[in-house]
N, C-alpha and C positions, 0 to 999 in steps of 0.2 A: 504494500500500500504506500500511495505517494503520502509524504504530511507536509504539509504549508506551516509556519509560524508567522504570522503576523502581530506589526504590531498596533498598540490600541488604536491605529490611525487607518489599518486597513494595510499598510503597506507591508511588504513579505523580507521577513528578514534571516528566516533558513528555510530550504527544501532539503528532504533529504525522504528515505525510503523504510519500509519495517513491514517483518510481518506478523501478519494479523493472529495473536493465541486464541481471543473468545473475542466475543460480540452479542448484544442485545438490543430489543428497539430504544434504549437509553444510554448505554457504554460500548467502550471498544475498547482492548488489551491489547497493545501493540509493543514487540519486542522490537528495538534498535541497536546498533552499534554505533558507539561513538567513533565516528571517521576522520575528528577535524585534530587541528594541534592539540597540544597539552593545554590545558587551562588550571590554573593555578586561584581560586579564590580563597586561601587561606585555612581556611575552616575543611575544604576538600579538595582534591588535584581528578580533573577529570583528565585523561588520558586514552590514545587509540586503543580500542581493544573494548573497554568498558561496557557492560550490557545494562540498557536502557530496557524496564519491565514498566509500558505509560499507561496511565488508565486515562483515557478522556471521558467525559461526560458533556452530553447535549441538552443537560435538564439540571447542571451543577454550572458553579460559577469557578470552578476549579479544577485543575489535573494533578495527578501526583506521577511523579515518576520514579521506581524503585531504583540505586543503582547497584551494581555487581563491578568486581574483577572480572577479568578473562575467566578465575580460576574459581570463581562462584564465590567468592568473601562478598558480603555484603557491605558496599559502602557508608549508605542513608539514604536518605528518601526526601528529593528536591523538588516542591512541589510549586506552584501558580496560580494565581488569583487569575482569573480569564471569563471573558465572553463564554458562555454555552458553547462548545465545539460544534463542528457541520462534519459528519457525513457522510457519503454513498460508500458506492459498493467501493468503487479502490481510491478513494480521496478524500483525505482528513485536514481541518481548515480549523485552526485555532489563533484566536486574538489576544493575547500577554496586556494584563493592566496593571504591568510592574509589581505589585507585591508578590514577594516571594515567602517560604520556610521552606528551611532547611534542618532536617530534624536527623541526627547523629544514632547509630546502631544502638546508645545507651538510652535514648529517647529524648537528651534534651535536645532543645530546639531554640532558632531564633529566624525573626522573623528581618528581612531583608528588602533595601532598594525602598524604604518609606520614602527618604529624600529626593528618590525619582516620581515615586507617586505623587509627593506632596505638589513637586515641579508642575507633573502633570495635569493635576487637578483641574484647574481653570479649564481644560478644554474634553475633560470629559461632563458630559450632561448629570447633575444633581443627582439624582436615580443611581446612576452608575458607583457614583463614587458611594453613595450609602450602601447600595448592594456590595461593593465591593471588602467594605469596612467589616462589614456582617458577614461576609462569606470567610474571612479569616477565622472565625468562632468557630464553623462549618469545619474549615477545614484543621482545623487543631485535634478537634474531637476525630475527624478520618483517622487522621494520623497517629492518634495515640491510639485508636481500636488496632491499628496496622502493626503497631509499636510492639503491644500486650498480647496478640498472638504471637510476635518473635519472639518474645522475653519468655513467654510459657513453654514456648518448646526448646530455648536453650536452658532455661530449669530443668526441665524435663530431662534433658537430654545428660547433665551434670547431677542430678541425684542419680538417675539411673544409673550411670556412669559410676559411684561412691556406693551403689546399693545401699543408700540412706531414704531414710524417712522426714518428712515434715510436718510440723504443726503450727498453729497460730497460736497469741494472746495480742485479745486487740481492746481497746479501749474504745477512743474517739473514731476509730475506723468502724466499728460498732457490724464485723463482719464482713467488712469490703474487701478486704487480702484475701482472708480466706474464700471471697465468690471468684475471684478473680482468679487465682489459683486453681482453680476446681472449673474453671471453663474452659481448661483445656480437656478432650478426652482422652479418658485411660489416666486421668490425674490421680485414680484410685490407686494405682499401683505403689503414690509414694506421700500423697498427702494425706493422714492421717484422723486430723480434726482439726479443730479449733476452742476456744475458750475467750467467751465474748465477756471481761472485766470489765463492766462500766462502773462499778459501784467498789469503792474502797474494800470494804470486807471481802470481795472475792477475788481482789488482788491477793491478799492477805490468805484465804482458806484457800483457793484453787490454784493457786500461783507460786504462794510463799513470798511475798514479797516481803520484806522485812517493815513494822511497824515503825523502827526508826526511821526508816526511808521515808516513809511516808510522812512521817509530823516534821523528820528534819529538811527533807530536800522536795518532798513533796510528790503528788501523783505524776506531775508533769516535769520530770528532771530524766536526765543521762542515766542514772541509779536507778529510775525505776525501769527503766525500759529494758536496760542489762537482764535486771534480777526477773521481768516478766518472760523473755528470753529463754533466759536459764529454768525457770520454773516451765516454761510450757515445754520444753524438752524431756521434763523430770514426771509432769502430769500428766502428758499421753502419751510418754513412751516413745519417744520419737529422736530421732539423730540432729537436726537442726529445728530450732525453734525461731518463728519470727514474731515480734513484737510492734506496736504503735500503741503510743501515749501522747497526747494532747489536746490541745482549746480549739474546738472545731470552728467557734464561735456560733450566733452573734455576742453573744456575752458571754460571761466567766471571766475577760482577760484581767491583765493588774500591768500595773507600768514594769515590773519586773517577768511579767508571764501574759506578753501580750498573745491577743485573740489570735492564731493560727500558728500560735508557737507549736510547736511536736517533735517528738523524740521517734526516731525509728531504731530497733535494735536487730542482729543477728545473732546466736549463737550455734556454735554446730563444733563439733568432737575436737576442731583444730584452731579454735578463732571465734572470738568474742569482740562483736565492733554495732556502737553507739554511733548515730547521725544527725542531729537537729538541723531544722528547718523551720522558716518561718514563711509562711503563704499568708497570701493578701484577698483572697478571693472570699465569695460565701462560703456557707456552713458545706454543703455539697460540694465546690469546687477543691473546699481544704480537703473533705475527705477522700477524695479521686485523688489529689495530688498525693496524698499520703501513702494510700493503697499501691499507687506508682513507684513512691518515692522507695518505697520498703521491696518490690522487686526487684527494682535495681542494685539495691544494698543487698540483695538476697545472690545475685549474679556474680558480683563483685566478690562475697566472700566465696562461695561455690569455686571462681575462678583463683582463687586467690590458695586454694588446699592443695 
């Protein structure tokens, strides 16, 4: 299939060819090779060889494109703010309105080329640029569901690997690791349970968390998140334990334990490791971020034995 780049202007600023893996009357999945020089934007080096996996959509205001090595390593995932794409049978037609994300194998992300958009602005129509603004939410959320399936299957693929088991103790996640964990299939083989701590006492009886901890450093500290760790390993039995303690918000915070403070922990047979985070978003966006947050820290220590 031929594909067109255009830009927000209409005019074409790459041609180049790919073929077609799936298709529907809303998406196309088109595989490319990158054929031009090395390109160098810091954060990734595109180079000849590299395999473009592009999802277009004619009913999205966005594309994502997965990237590869020659030798299947997964880059990240460079994705565009865009016009709805066009089209037929062998001809794909998409218009670039400059915002870009760029979101890293670990899943962080950042978002790109604002100062082109901003430049832009004036000459795209009102509508546009609102849609455009809003389709960055859209497309964050693609991205991290894109994210959370790769993150589960290299869990996956490192417990299995360890013949280890996992469990949860979660607090202000209030269950989210552990759903999130458990959507991959066949997660039965190594994720175990969980242990949903909202309430001080069952830190305390289901957990072990030590009473000092609690009146000296508190529910939401480094200490407890260790000790909740270490206890959800010791209460279901299980080879790594993962944890999340914090102020999901709207309220609870204090000027020393402000709203989206949290603790993520890991513990597992070779390696005990503590991560705080402070998130600015609502009660929901802190606990997705969390649930996230403690994957990654979950991959980290995994890779790290």
């Amino acid at each position: 299939m031929l594909i067109r780049k255009l830009d927000y202007r209409g005019i074409e600023k790459f041609l180049y060819s790919g073929d077609v893996l799936s298709r529907d009357d809303h998406s196309i999945v088109i595989r490319a090779t990158w054929t031009r020089p090395t390109v160098n934007l810091g954060f990734v080096i595109f180079e000849r060889g590299d395999i473009f996996r592009e999802t277009f959509y004619n009913d999205r205001w966005h594309n994502i494109f997965e990237v590869f090595t020659p030798a299947g390593d997964r880059k990240g995932w460079y994705a565009d703010i865009t016009r709805p794409a066009r089209f037929t049978e062998d001809q794909l037609e998409w218009e670039d309105l400059l915002l870009d994300i760029w979101m890293s194998p670990d899943g962080s992300m950042q978002v790109l080329d604002e100062d082109e958009f901003a430049a832009a602005a004036p000459e795209l129509p009102e509508v546009e640029r609102l849609i455009a603004r809003q389709a960055l939410d859209v497309l964050r959320d693609d991205l991290l569901r894109r994210w959370r399936a790769v993150a589960n299957e290299r869990i996956a693929e490192l417990l299995i690997k360890q013949q280890w088991s996992v469990g949860t103790a979660e607090s202000c996640t209030g269950g989210l690791i552990g759903d999130e964990l458990t959507n991959r299939a066949g997660s039965s083989a190594y994720f175990l349970g969980g242990i949903i701590s909202y309430d001080n006492r069952i830190k305390r009886q289901a957990l072990g968390v030590l009473a000092e901890t609690l009146s000296q450093q508190g529910a939401v500290s480094e200490q407890c998140a260790l000790e909740m760790a270490r206890g959800a390993r010791a209460a279901l039995g299980v080879n790594v334990g993962v944890s999340a303690t914090g102020i999901a918000g709207p309220g609870g915070g204090s000027p020393d334990k402000p709203v989206g403070l949290v603790y993520v922990g890991v513990s597992t047979p070779l390696i005990d490791r503590v991560a705080r985070f402070e998130w600015n978003g609502d009660r929901v966006s802190n606990k997705r971020h969390t649930a996230d947050a403690a994957l990654q820290l979950l991959i980290k220590c995994l890779e790290s034995n």
